[in-house]
N, C-alpha and C positions, 0 to 999 in steps of 0.2 A: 798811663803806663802801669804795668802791673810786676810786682817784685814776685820774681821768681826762685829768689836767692836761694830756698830753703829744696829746692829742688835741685839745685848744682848739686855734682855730689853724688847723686841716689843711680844705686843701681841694683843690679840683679846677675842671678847667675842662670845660665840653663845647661842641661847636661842633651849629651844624643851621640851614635853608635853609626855608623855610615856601613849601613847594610850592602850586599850584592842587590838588593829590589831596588834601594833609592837609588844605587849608581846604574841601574838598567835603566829605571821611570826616566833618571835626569836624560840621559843619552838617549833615549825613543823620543822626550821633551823636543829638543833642540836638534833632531835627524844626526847625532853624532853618532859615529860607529862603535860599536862597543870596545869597551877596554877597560884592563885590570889598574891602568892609571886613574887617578881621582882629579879630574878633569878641574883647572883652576876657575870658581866661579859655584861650584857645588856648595861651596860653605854656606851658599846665602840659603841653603834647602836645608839648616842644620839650628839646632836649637830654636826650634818655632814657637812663638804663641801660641798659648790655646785656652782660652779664653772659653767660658761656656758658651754657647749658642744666644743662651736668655740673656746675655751681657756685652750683646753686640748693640751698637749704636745704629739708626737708618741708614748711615751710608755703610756700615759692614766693618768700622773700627772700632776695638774693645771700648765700653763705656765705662770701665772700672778695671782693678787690677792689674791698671800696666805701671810702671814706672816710671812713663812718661809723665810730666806734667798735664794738668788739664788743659789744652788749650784752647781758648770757646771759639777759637775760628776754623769752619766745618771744613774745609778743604785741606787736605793732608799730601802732600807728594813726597817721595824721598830725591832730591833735589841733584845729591853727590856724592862722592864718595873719595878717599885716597886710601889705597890698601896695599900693603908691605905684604908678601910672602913669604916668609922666612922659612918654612921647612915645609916639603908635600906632603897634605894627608896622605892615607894609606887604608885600603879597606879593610874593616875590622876594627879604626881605630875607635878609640872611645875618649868623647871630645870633649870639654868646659866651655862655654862661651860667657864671660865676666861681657855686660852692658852697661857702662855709667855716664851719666846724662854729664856734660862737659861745661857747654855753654849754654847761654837760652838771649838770644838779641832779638827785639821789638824793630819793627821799620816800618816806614810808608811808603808807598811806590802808586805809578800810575794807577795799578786796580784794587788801590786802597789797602789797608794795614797787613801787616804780613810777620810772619815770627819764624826766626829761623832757630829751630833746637841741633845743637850737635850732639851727639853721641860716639865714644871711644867704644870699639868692641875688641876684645882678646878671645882667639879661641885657640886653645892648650890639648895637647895632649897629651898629660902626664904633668911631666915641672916642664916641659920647653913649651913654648909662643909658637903657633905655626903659623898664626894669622893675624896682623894687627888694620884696623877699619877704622878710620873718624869718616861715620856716615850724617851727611848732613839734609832733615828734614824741613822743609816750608810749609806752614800753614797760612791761609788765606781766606779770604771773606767769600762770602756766596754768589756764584755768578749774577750779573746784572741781569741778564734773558738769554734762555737757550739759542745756542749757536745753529746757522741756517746750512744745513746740508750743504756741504763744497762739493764743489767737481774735482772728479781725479787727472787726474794727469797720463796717458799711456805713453808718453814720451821718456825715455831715459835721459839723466843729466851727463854734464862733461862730467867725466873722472878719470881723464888721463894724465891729471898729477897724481894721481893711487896708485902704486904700485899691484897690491890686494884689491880682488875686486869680489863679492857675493851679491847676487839678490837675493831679496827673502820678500815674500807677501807673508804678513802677521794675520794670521786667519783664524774667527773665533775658538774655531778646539784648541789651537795653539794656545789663544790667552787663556783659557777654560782650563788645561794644562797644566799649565806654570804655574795660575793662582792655585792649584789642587797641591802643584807642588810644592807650594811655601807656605801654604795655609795661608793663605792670605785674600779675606771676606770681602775686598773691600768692593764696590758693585761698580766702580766704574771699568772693571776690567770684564765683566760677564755681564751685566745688567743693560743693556740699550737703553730702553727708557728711561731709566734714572740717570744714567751717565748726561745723557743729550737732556730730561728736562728738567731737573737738579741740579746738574754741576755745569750743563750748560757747552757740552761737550758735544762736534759733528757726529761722534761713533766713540765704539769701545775704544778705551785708552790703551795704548803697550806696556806691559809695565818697563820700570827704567831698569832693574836689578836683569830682565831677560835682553836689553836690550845692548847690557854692559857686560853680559854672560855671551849674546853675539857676540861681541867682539874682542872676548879671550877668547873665542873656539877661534877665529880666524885667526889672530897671532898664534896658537898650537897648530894651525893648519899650515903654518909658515914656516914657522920657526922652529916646533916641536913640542912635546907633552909637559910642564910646569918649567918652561924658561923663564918666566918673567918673574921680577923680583917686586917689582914696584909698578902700580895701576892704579892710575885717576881718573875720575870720569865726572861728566857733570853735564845734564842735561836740559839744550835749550831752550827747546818747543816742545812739547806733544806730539807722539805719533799716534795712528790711530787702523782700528782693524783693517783689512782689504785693501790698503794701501801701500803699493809698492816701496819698497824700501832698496837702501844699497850699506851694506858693511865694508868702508874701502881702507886702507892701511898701507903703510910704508914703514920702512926703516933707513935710515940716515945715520950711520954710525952707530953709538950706543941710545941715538933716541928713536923711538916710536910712535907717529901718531896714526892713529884710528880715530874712525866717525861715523856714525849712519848720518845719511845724506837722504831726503827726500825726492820721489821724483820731480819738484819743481826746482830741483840744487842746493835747499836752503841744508845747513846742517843741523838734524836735532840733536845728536850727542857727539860729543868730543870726547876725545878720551889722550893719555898718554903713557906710554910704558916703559920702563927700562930693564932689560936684562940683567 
């Protein structure tokens, strides 16, 4: 086990301006129709890494200058999230994003050692919080052998306990897209080859933050433009390119849940929300 103690603690600030262009990219992104509302789920396009080019690592994560901890297990995912909305952005504004490393817990699990870092994010605009985030990352050991091309499924699943129902096929301009819009190198989301013969992956992976950005456009599609006060998400399995997908949602009172659902029924993400 390794003491990470001195890494609790650390963190960083990043500043960023939510232009008319990022809220047009985001919305062309994800087929949302335009609007003067700052759509809940932009924040993750906000205070980005940038990292030079010459200080990316082979899988496309910064090899230096993050504030992350080093941790020497090459598989990176961002695993979760719980996030508070406390007041909408607004175009024009000019944001803070404070990141400090929280926890850092070691485990073992069936496909061997695993570390989950948490991270608190604050993004501000002025002196008030608009946004509070404990996003929670896993790191993992290297696949055993590249995984063997699956068959898809053209069959849609049951989903008539969803009230909310959307398909989506994640198609590579779409991930190609999202990673341009978050900065975000990392090649299992555009790289084929390295995803399937390195990490051991059928096809490109979705990422999870476009996948949790789904499904607040479906609750705005529902419900209306920044109702939701509170969203958790956490995601089970891997999606992956050209593969059918289902964004389904209900509401029961003051609770919420959402999910993308594969075509075979299994759910890869869950989610919950409260107005």
């Amino acid at each position: 086990m390794s003491d990470w103690t001195d890494w609790i603690g650390k963190s960083e600030t990043r500043h960023d301006v939510i232009t008319p262009g990022l809220l047009q990219r985001f919305c062309a992104t994800i087929d949302r129709p335009g609007t003067d509302d700052i759509p809940q789920g932009l924040h993750w396009c906000l205070g980005l890494p940038d990292t030079p080019t010459a200080q990316l690592a082979e899988d496309g994560h910064p090899t230096k200058g993050s504030f992350l901890p080093p941790i020497p297990l090459p598989r990176r995912m961002w695993a979760s999230s719980e996030v508070a909305f406390e007041q909408p952005l607004k175009l024009g504004d000019e944001i803070s994003r404070v990141s400090t490393v929280a926890s850092i817990e070691e485990k073992s699990g069936k496909s061997g050692d695993l570390v989950f870092v948490a991270v608190d994010h604050e993004t501000s605009v002025g002196d008030r919080v608009a946004i509070r985030e404990r996003q929670n990352i896993v790191y993992r050991e290297p696949a055993a052998a590249p995984a063997p091309a699956s068959e898809t499924s053209t069959a849609a699943p049951d989903l008539q306990d969803w009230d909310w129902q959307q398909p989506i096929l994640p198609s590579e301009p779409l991930l190609f897209r999202y990673s341009a819009l978050t900065f975000n190198s990392h090649r299992i989301h555009y790289d084929k080859p390295y995803a399937m013969q390195e990490e051991g992956y059928p096809d490109l992976v979705v990422q999870g933050p476009l996948m949790a950005t789904w499904l607040l456009n479906l609750a705005a599609s529902n419900l209306g433009a920044n109702r939701l006060s509170r969203f958790s998400f956490r995601g089970m399995s891997p999606a992956f390119a050209n593969r059918a997908l289902y964004l389904v949602g209900k509401q029961e009172g003051e609770k919420i849940s959402l999910a993308v659902i594969g075509s075979d029924g299994k759910e890869i993400m869950t989610a919950q929300a409260a107005i």
